[in-house]
N, C-alpha and C positions, 0 to 999 in steps of 0.2 A: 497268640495275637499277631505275631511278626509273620506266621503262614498265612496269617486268615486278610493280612494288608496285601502279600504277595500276592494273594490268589485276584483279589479286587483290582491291583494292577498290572497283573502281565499280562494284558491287550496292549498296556500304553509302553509297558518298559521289560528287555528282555529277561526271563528270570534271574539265570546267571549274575546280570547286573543288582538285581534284587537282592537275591541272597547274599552277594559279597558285600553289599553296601550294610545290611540289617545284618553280618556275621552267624547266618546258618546256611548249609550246607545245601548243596541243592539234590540227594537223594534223599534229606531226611523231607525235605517240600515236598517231594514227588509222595512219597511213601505216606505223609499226612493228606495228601490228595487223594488218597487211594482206601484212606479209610470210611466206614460208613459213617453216612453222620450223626452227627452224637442229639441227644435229645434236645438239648439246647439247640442247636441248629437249625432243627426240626422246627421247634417254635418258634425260631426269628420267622422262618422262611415265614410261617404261618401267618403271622404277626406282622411281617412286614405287606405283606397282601394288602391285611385290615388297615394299617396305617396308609397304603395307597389307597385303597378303596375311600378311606375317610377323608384323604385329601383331593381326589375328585367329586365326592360329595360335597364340598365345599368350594365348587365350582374351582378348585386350582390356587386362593385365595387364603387358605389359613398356613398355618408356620404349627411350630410342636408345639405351643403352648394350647391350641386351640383344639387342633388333632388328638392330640391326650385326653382334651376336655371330652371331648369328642364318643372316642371309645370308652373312657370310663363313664359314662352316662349310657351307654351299651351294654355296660356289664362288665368290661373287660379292664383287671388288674392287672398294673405296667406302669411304670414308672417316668418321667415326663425325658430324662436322660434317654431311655432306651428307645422313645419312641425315635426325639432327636438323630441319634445313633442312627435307626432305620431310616429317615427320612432323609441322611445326609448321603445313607451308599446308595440310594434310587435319585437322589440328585433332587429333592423335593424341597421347596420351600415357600413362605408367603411371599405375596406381592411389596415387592419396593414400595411406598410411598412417596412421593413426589414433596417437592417444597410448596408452603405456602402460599398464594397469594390473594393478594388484597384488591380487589375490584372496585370497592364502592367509591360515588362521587358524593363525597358530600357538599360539593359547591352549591349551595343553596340558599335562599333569606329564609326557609323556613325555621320555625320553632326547633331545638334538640330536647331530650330529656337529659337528667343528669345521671351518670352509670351507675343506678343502686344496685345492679346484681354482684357487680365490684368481683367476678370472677369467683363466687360462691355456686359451683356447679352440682352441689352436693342437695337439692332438699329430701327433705325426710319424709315424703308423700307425693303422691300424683298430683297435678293440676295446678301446683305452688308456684313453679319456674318454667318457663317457656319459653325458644330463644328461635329464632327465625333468620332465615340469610336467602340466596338470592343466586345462583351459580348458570353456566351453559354451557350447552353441549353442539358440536357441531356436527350437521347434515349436509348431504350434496343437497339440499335445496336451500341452506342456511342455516344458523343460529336458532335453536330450540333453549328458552329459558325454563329454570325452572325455581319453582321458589318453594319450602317446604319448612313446617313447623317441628321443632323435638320440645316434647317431655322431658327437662334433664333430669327428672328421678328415675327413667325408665331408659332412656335416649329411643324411645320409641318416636318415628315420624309420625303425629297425631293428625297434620293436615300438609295436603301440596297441591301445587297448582304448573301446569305447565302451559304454556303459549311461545306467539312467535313476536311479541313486545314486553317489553321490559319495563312494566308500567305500575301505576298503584293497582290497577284492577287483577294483576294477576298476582301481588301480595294477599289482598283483599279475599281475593278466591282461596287462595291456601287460609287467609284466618279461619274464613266462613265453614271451611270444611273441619276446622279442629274445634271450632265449638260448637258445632253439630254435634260432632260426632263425641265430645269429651262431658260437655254442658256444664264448664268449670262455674266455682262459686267463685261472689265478688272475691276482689283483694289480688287475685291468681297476675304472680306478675311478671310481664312482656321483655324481652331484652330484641333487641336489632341493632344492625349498623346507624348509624347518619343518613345514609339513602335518603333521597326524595321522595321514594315510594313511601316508606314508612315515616315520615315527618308529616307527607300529606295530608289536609285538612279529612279526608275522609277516611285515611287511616285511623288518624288520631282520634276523631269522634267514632268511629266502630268499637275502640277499646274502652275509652269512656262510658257509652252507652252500656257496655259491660260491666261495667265496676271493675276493668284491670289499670294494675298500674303498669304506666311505661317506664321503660331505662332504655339505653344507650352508651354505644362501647365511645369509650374518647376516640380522638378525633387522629384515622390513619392506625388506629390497634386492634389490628386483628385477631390479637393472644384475648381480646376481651370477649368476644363468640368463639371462644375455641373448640367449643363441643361442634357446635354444628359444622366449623371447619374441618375439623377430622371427617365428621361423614361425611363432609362432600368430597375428601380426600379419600378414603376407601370407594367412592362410588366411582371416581376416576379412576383409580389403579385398580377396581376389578371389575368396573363394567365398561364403562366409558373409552380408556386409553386402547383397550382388549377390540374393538368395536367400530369397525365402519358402516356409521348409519347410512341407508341410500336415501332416504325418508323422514321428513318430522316424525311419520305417524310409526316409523319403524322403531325408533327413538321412544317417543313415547309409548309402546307397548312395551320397550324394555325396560326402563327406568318402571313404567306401573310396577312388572314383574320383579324387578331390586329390592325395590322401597316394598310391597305389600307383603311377597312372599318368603323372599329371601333374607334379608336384614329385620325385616320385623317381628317374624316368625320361626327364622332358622339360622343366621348368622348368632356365631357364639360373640360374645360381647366379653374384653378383660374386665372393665370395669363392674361388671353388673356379676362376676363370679363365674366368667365362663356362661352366663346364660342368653337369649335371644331376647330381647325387650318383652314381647309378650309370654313369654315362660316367667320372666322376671317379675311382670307386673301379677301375674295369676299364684306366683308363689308369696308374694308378700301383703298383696291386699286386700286378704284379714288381717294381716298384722298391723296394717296400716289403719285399716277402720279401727280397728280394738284400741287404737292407742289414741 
């Protein structure tokens, strides 16, 4: 181990100083350099490839807990330390997440609901818990909003909507698109900020008319949508921050491509077991119907 750290740093520091610092000699370093490599080695090398290869397929964005996930759903037996291990001598690692923050204005006379989802992010089926939020992104032509519905049984984005106003009609457009597409039953129920958007008298009646109920994170607490705040926090530190749009429309073709093909379909998810929303919702829903 004490050759195999030398050999990793004498680009940066003379051997000499190496080995007298780690107390071996520096014929015996030369003489271990000189040997063929041992079967082990052979595997890192091999191994380490794959683990590279797995962390450019995930556009640059996963860390070892996900890259492990990653290759073991490939086939390939390894241990989540050893991947670690490889990922740290190629210098590979996830995206930083960025802090927080809180956007919405709830200065408003509209009506609020009161927070019954109370931070129970957990339900035990599709179509039960819903939680929507409101984020943007910036263009050389200006501000691109966007607004997008999650699943929290799946954290599947079920509906979105993007424009260049920040209004009820582009909340609206993100609902219309998830219950199109999902055709939840009465009961299925809504979580949002305070926003105006979603307080709106035609908000409010589009859920009604549904049979959903609403809730509502208190007032300035962010931690109360906190699922959807994480997405919009990975959408930023791997798509967004990564990314100078010239274009709304540039913008918008890439957030399409995030949201439908990437995170929907192929980002590994910790919560969901290492799986993509929809890997997640196609493995569990017969078990979901059956019960």
């Amino acid at each position: 181990m004490k050759f195999e750290f030398i050999q990793a740093q004498k680009a940066h520091f003379p051997v000499e100083f190496l080995c007298e610092q780690l107390g071996v000699s520096r014929s015996g370093f030369y003489a271990w350099s000189r040997r063929p490599a041992s079967a082990r080695q052979e595997e890192d090398q091999r191994l380490a490839a794959e683990v590279a290869q797995a962390h450019r397929d995930s556009r640059g964005v996963y860390g070892s807990p996900r890259v492990h996930a990653q290759l073991r759903a490939q086939g390939r037996r390894v241990s989540r330390k050893r991947v670690a291990r490889l990922m740290g001598q190629q210098k590979l690692a996830a995206r930083r997440r960025g802090r927080r923050v809180c956007t919405t204005d709830s200065r408003h006379g509209l009506p609020v609901a009161p927070n019954v989802l109370n931070r129970d992010f957990s339900p035990q089926a599709p179509n039960r818990t819903w939680a929507t939020d409101i984020t943007y992104v910036w263009t050389a032509e200006g501000w691109l909003y966007l607004a997008v519905v999650l699943d929290l049984f799946s954290r599947k984005v079920v509906g979105w909507a993007m424009g260049e106003h920040i209004d009820r009609h582009l909340v609206l457009s993100g609902l219309e698109m998830a219950l199109q597409g999902r055709q939840p039953p009465k009961g299925l129920l809504h979580h949002s900020d305070r926003g105006s958007q979603y307080a709106s008298t035609d908000y409010q009646q589009a859920l009604a008319s549904r049979g959903i109920e609403c809730s509502m994170s208190r007032k300035g607490n962010c931690w109360d949508n906190a699922v959807v705040e994480s997405f919009f926090s990975s959408l930023k530190q791997e798509l967004v921050y990564r990314t100078d749009f010239a274009t709304r429309q540039q913008a918008r073709s890439a957030l399409f491509e995030y949201i439908e093909v990437f995170y929907n379909r192929q980002r590994r998810h910790s919560t969901l077991g290492y799986m993509s929303p929809v890997d997640f919702e196609n493995a569990t829903l017969p078990v979901t119907l059956a019960a």
